[in-house]
Steps between C-alpha positions, in 0.01 A plus 500: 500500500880546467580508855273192596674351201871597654372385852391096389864580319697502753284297794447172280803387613414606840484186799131605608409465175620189397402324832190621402509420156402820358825543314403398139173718504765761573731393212167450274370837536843695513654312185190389300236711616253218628332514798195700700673857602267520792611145549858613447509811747312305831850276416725771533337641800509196689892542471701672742649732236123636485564702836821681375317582163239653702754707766709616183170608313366675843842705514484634117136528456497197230279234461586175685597332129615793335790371278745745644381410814573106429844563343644704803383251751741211282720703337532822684524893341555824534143591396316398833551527858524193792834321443458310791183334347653379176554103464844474600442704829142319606638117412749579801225607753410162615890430606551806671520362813680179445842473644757549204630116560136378404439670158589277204644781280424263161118504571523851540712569176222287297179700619719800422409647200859583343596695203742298222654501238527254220797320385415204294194333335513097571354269261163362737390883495669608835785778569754572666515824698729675693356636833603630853353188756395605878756330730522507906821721664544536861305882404208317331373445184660652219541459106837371437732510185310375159458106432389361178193302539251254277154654528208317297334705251129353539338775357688505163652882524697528156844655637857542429844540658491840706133484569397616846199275643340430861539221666330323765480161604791409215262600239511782273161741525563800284721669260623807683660828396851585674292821681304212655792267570664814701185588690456160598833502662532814642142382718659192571792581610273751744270248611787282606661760715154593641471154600802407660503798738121405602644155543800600727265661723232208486 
């Protein structure tokens, strides 16, 4: 239940989902516990972060929601094997071919899922955060310097300055330890260099 619960987490904010209008039964069942879990899982599997769950589950002999399972594929960790499968490596599949000129690095850097850190609470509920964004070089994509940012806070997380949270789509997800934060990296910064040298030779 806690990995389905992680998984309509982090993919409410997803674009299939909204398109398809599935995100609030995502946010209903994740936040309030409402909703039809069979309901809830045929959701999730209709999403193409279904098929990495599955491939990272197949390589450590977990089940396909297994909450360890669910965290590595957003967050990354030492824990479980298949790098290459986590979030931040399979978002950049679809582009590997694309000639570096025609990839808009700030669409990228939103479906990113990016470890920050907070630096101030704003009065509508919102933070600031300080993160690294994904920016275009004549080498590729890679994370560059650290920006402060607005994200919303939809989801109400109580936090403080020198929190580290998960970001995607300019919204805060989850309340992360600083283990977490540097696993996330470390993967990302991987999964960037695995990409641009399969995009050199596209």
């Amino acid at each position: 239940m806690e990995g389905l619960k992680l998984a309509a987490r982090y993919s409410y904010v997803c674009e299939r989902a909204r398109l398809l209008k599935l995100a609030d039964d995502l946010r209903n069942f994740f936040q309030y516990g409402m909703g039809d879990f069979q309901k809830i899982e045929n959701i999730l599997k209709g999403l193409a972060s279904y098929d990495f769950y599955r491939k990272i589950a197949h390589l450590n002999n977990r089940n396909v929601f297994d909450e360890e399972v669910v965290s590595f594929y957003w967050k990354g960790s030492p824990k479980l094997k298949g790098w290459e499968y986590i979030h931040n490596g399979s978002t950049l599949v679809p582009i590997i071919r694309l000639r570096m000129n025609l990839i808009e690095p700030e669409l990228v850097d939103e479906c990113i899922v990016h470890l920050a850190k907070v630096t101030e609470s704003c009065a509508d509920g919102d933070f600031w955060v300080k993160y690294n964004p994904i920016i275009k070089t004549k080498k590729g994509l890679k994370l560059n310097g650290t920006i402060e940012l607005k994200v919303k806070n939809e989801l109400g997380l109580e936090l403080k300055k020198g929190d580290w949270v998960t970001i995607h789509f300019r919204r805060i997800i989850e309340k992360i330890s600083k283990q977490e934060a540097d696993n996330l990296l470390k993967l990302t910064k991987k999964n960037l260099t695995n990409f641009n040298k399969k995009n050199q030779k596209a």
